[in-house]
Every structure is written in C-alpha cells, then in structure tokens.
C-alpha positions as CSV (number, residue, x, y, z in Angstrom):
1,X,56.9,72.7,107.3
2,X,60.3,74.4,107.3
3,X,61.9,70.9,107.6
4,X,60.6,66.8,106.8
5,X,61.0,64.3,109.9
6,X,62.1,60.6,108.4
7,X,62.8,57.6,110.8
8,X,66.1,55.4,109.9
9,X,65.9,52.1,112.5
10,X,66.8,53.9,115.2
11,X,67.7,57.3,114.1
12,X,65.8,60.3,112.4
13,X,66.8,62.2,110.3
14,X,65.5,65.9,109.5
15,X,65.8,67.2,106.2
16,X,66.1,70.7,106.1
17,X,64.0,72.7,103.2
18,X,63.0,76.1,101.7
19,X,64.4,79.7,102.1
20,X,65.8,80.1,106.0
21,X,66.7,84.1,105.2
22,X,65.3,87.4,107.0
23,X,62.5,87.6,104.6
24,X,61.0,84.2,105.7
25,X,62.1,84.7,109.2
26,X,59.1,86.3,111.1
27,X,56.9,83.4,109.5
28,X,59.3,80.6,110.1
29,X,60.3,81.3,113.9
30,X,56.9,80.4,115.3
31,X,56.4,77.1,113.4
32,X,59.8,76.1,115.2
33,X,59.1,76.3,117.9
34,X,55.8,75.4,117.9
35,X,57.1,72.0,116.4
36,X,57.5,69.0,118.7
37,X,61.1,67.9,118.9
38,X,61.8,64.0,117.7
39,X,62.3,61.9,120.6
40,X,64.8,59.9,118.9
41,X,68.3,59.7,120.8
42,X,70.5,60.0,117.5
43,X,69.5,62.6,114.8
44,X,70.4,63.7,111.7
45,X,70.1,67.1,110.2
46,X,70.3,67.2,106.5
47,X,70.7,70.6,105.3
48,X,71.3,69.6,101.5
49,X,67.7,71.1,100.9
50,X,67.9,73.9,102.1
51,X,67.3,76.8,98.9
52,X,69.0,79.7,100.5
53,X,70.8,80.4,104.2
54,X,71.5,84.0,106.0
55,X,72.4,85.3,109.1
56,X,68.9,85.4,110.5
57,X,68.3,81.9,109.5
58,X,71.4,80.7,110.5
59,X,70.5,82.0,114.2
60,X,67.0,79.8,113.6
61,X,68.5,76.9,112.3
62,X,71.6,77.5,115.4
63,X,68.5,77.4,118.1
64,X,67.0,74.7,116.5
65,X,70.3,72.5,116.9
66,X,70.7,73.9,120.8
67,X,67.3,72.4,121.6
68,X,67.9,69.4,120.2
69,X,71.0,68.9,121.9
70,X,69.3,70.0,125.5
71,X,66.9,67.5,125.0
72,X,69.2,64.9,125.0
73,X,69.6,64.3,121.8
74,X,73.1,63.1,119.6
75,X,73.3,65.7,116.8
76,X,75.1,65.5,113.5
77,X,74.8,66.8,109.8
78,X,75.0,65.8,106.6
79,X,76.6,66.2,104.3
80,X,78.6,69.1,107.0
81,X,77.5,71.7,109.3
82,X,76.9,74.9,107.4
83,X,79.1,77.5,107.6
84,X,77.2,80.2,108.4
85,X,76.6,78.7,112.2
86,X,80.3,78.4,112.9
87,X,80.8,81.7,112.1
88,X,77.9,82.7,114.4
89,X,79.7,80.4,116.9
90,X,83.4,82.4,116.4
91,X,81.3,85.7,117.1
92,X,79.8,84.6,120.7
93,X,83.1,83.0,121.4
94,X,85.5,85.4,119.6
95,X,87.8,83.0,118.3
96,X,89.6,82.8,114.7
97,X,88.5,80.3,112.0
98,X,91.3,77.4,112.2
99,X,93.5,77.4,109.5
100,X,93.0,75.3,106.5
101,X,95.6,72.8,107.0
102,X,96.8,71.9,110.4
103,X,100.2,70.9,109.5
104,X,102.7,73.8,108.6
105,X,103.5,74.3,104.9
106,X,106.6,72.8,103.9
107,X,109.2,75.5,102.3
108,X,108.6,74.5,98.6
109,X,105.0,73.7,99.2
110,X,104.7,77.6,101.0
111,X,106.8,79.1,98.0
112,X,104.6,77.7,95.2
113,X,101.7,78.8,97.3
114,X,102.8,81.9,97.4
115,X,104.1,82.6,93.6
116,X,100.5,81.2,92.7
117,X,98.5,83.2,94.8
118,X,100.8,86.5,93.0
119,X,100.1,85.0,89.8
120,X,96.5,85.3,90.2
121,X,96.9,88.8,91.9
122,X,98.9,89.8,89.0
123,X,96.2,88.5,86.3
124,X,93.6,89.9,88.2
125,X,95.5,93.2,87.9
126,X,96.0,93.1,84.3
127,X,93.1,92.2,83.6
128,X,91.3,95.2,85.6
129,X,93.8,97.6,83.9
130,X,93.0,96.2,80.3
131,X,89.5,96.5,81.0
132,X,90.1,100.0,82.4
133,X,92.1,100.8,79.5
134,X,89.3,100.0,77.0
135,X,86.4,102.0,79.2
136,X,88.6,105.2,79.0
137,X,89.6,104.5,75.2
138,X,85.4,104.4,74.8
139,X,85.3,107.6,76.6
140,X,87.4,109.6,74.4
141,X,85.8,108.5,71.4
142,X,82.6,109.7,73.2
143,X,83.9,112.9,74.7
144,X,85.3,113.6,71.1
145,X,82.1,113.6,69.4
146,X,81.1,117.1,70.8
147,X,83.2,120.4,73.1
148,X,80.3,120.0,75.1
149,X,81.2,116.3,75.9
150,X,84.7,117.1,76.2
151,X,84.7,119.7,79.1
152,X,86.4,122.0,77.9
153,X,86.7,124.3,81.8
154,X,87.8,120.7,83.5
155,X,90.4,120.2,81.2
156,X,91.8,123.6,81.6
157,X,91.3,123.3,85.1
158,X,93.2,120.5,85.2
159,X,96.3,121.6,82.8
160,X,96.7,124.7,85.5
161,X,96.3,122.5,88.2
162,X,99.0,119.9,87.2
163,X,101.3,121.7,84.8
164,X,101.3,125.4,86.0
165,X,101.2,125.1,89.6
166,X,104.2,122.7,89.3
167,X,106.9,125.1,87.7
168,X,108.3,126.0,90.2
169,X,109.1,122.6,91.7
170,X,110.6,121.3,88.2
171,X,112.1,124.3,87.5
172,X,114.2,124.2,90.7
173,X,115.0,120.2,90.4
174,X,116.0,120.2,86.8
175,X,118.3,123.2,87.8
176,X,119.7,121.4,90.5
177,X,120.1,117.9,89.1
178,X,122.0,119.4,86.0
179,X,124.2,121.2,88.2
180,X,125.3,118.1,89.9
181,X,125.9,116.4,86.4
182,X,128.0,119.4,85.4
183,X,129.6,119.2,88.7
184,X,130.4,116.0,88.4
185,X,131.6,115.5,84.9
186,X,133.7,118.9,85.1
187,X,135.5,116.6,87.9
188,X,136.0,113.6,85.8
189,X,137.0,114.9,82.7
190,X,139.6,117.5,83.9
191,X,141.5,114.7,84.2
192,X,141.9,114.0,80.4
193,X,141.6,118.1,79.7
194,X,138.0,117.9,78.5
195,X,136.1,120.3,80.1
196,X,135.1,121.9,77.2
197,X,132.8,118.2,76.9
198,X,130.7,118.9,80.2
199,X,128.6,121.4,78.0
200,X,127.6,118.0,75.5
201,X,127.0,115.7,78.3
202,X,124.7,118.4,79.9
203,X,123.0,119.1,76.9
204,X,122.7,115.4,75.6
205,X,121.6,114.1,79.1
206,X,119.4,116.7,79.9
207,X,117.5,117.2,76.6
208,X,117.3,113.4,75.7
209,X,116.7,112.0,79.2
210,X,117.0,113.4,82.6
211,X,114.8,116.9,81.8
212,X,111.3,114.4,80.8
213,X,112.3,112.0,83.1
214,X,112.7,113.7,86.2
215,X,109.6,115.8,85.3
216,X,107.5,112.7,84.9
217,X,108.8,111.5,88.3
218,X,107.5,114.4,89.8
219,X,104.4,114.7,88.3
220,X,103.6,111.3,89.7
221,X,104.2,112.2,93.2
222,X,102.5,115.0,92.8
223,X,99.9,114.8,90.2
224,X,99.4,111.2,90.3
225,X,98.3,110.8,93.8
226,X,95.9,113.5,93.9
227,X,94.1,112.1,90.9
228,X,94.1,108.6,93.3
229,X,93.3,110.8,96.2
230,X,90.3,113.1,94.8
231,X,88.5,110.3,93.0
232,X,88.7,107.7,96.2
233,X,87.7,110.2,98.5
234,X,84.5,110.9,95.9
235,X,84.3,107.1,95.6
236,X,84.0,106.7,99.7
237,X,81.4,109.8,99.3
238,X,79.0,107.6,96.9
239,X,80.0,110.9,94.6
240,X,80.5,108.5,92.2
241,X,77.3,106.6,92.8
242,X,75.8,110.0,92.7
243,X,76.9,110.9,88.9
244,X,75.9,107.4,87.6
245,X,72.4,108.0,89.4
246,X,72.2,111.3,87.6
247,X,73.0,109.7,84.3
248,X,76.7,110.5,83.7
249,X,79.4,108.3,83.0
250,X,82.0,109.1,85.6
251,X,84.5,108.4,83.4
252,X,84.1,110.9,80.9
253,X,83.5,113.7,83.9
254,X,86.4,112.6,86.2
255,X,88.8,110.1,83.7
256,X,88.9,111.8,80.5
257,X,89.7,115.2,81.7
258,X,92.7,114.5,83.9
259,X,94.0,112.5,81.2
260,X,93.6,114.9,78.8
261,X,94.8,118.0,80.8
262,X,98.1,115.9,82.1
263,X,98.6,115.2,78.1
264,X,98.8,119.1,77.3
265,X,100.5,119.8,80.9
266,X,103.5,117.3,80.7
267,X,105.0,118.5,77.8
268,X,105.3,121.9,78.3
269,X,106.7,121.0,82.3
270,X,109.3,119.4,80.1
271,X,110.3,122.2,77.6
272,X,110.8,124.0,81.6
273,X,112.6,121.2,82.8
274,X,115.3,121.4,79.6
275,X,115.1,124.9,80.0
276,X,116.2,124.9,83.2
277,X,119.0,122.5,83.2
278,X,120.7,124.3,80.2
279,X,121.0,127.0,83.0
280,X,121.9,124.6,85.5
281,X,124.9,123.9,83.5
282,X,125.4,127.6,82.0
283,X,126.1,128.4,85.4
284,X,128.4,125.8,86.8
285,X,130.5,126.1,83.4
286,X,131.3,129.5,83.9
287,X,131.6,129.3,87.5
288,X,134.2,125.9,86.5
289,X,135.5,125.9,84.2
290,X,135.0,129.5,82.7
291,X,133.1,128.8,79.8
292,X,131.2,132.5,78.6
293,X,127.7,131.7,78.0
294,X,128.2,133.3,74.3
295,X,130.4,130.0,74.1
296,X,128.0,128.0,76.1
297,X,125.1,128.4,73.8
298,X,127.6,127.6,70.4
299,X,128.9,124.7,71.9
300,X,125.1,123.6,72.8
301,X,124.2,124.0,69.4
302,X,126.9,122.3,67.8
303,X,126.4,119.0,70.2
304,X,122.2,118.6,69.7
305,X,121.3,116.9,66.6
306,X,117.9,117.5,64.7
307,X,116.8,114.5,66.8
308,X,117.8,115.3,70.4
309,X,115.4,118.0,71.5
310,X,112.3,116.0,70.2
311,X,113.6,112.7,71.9
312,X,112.5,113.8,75.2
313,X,109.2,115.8,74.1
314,X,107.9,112.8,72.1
315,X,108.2,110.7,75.5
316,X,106.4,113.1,77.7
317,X,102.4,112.5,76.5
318,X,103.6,108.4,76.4
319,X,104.6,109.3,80.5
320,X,101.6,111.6,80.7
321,X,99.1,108.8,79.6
322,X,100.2,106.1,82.0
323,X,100.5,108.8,85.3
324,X,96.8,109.6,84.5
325,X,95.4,106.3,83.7
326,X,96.9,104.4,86.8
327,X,96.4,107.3,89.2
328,X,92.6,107.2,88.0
329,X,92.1,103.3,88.1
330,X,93.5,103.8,91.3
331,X,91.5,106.1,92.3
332,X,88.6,104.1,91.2
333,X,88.9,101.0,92.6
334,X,88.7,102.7,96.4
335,X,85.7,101.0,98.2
336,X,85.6,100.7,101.6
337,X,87.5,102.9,104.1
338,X,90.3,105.5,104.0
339,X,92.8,103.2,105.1
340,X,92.1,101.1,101.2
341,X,92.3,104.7,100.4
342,X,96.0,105.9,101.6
343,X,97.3,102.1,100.3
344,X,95.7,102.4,96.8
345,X,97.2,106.2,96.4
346,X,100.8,104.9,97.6
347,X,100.3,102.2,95.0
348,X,99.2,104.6,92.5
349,X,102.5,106.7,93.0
350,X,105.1,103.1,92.5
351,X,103.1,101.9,89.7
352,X,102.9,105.3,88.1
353,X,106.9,106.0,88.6
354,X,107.8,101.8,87.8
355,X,106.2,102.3,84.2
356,X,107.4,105.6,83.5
357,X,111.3,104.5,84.3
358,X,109.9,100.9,82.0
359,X,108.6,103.0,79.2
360,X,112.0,105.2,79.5
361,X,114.3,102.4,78.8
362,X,112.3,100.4,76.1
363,X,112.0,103.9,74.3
364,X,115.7,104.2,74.9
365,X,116.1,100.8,72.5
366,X,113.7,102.1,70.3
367,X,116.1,104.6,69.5
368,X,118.9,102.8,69.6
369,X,117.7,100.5,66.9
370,X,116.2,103.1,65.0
371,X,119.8,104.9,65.3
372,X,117.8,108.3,66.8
C-alpha cells in the first residue's frame, strides 16, 4: 500500500510511503480509491516517508486529503503540508504565495538584505565568467593544434563583419570627436597665444586615448551585441543543442572565432580611428587658426614620442578580448525566451563598454608608473 494506517488513542495517523510521481500514478490511483477511508474523527498524515513527490502525485495525494476532509474528518500533517499541494491550491484559486515574513523589513534589515542578495549575484557572476574564461582559454589551445580546428573562413568572416563593415562609422566619429577637441582647445588657448599647441593636444589625445577608445566603444554597441544576439537567438533555436549532439564544441565553432576575428579587426579600426582624427584636426587648424598642413604634419611629428602611437594600438586586442568574451558569455547564457534575450544583449553592451573605460584607466597608471 501507497500509505501505513497506525491508531494513536483516539487519532490515526497515516504514513505516507513510496514514489507518488507520474510514473507510479496509473498504478497508484486505483488502490486509493479503492482503500477504505479511517473512520477516525482526527487524522494525521505523515508525509516524512514519502521517497519522491510530483505534480501528478501531488493532485493524488490533494484528493486523498479532500476525501478525508468530506468525510468528516480533522486533517493535519506532519511534520508540514507539502508544498507541492499549496501550489496546486494557488493555481485553482490564482492567488500569490504569501510573503516570507509578514512583518515589513525594517530599513537596515531591507538594506543588508539587499547588499547580500547582490553579493551573491555578484559571486555567482564572477564565478560564471571565470569559468567561461577558462572553457574559451581550452578552446584556443585546441583550435591551435590544427587550421582545420581553427576555421580559418569564420574567422575571416568575422574580421569583415566586425572590422571592415565598420569604417565608415569610426572613420566619421573619430573625425568628428577630434574636430571638437581642436575646436575647443583652439578656444582656450587663444587666450594665452598658443594655438600653435592645439596640433599636440590633438595628436597626444587622439593617438594615446580617444582614437582606441572611442573605437572600442563602438565596437561594443555594434559588434558586441550581435555576438550576444546571434548566439542567444541560436541558443533559443536548440542550435546550440544541435552542435553538441553532432559532436562539436560550440565553443570552438561560435567562441573562438569571434574572438579571434575581433582581435585582428580592432586594431586596424584603430590605426582608422587615429587616421581620421589627425584629419579631424588638419582641418579645423587651418580652417582656425591657419596652420598649412606641411606645418601640421612637422608639428605632429615633433610632439609624438617613440611611445605614443603604440600606446593606443597595444590597448586595442586587451579591448578586443573583453568585447568578445562578455558579448559571447552573454550570448550563451540565453535560455528561455527573447525577452532574457534583449536584457542579456543590453547587459552585454554596459558590461562590455564598463571594462573597456576600467581597462582604459588602469592601463593609463600603467604608464604612468612605467613613465610611457
């Protein structure tokens, strides 16, 4: 029998045993109610026993209880009413679950609450990345063993996709932004008769900082999010489930490759970028200031050291790295609907753009203590 019958004085209790799940269901529905009912007025049902508890036998043991009760009975458990049948009961009634505490947090009590729950977010997080860190690092040392491994055609796919497609977008913005730098130091230092020191700041902020910066801000809006967006949308496809059934590692067909190709793409977006802004402020000297670009270029020369140009290129595959490894993990982590799918993509695109401007400034005391 599904459950043992023991007499107390005047109460019974019934313990509760075995598997009540959907396999056992079709055997253990008859033998209930084919049962005779304890004609006690107080029971006890003991679910302690019980080895396993679904859906389907919550809705047998839920009966159970209701035929008790309509037969007069005083029904209670031990050691507590199982959970499963109060959430059967929400369903038919449609209510929510109480809350765990009746009484309100306090202020302090609801701030610690709160900072604790983030802290284990936050470890949770860290831990996922760290652990996603070291799947793609085992990737490349696979995918390095052989071209063949490497995919060669995805990799070049992707350095068109992310680095050639997007000239034209840097190009214009690193133009722009050093114009308004130009602009705006040609302004300020008229006042003290150095105009002639707009061509240095242009040339120091764009080649040291603001051409590889504002390049990798872009390529995570741009590039970032797709990689988030093409590999959730393959996750909520089973596309995904579908490699790893055909015995490929999905990180070596979809990781490794973006990675890779955003690597090779970045820096050459940011030789554009610098490119670009020493035009931006070619122009807007001569059309200030009246600076000849002959003059231009020998002023540029004189105020770049044998450090400056490589400041900003040696940043780029750092920035390239972390745009392709959150956007993937990202990307990756999608399971259930397209709504987890839009919010993990926005978060792919903060995250991506936080680290980048992190990794900027900790590289800018790098060089500072290492007098670059």
């Amino acid at each position: 029998m599904p459950f043992e019958l023991r007499d107390e004085g005047g109460r019974q209790r019934i313990v509760l045993r075995g598997r009540w799940t959907v396999v056992e269901a079709p055997a253990l529905e008859p033998r209930l109610r084919a049962a005779p009912l304890p004609a006690a007025r107080e029971l006890m049902l003991e679910a302690s026993g019980l080895e396993a508890l679904d859906i389907t036998g919550a809705w047998l043991l839920r009966d159970l209880e209701r035929r008790l009760r309509e037969s007069g009975a005083i029904v209670a458990w031990a050691p507590g009413r199982p959970a499963p049948l109060d959430f059967i009961d929400r369903t038919m009634t449609g209510s929510r679950p109480p809350p765990p505490d009746e009484e309100p947090l306090s202020l302090i009590t609801g701030t610690l609450h709160g900072v604790g729950r983030a802290t284990v977010l936050a470890r949770e997080g860290a831990l996922d990345a760290l652990g996603f860190v070291g799947i793609v690092t085992a990737g490349f040392g696979r995918a390095l063993t052989s071209l063949k491994r490497l995919r060669l055609p995805s990799v070049v796919r992707h350095v068109y996709e992310t680095g050639l497609t997007a000239v034209p977008i840097v190009a214009l913005i690193a133009f722009l932004i050093a114009v308004i730098v130009a602009y705006i130091g040609a302004q300020q230092l008229r006042k003290f008769g150095g105009e002639i020191f707009v061509v240095d700041l242009v040339t120091v902020s764009v080649l040291r900082e603001l051409g590889v910066l504002l390049t990798a801000i872009i390529v995570a809006g741009r590039s970032g999010s797709a990689f988030a967006a093409e590999i959730g949308a393959m996750k909520l496809n089973e596309e995904v489930d579908a490699l790893r059934a055909m015995g490929m590692d999905p990180v070596e067909v979809l990781v490794v490759p973006r990675i890779l190709g955003l690597v090779l793409a970045l820096p050459a977006l940011t030789v554009v970028a610098d490119a670009m802004g020493l035009a931006g402020g070619a122009l807007l000297s001569w059309y200030l200031i009246d600076i000849p670009f002959n003059q231009y270029v020998e002023r540029v020369q004189g105020s770049i050291s044998e450090f400056t140009f490589w400041v900003g290129i040696i940043k780029a595959p750092v920035f390239a790295v972390l745009i392709a490894t959150v956007g993937t993990l990202r990307g990756m982590q999608v399971r259930t609907s397209s709504r987890e799918l839009g919010r993990l993509t926005t978060v792919a695109v903060v995250q991506s753009i936080f680290l980048v401007i992190l990794a900027d400034a900790l590289f800018a005391v790098l060089f500072m203590e290492l007098d670059i």
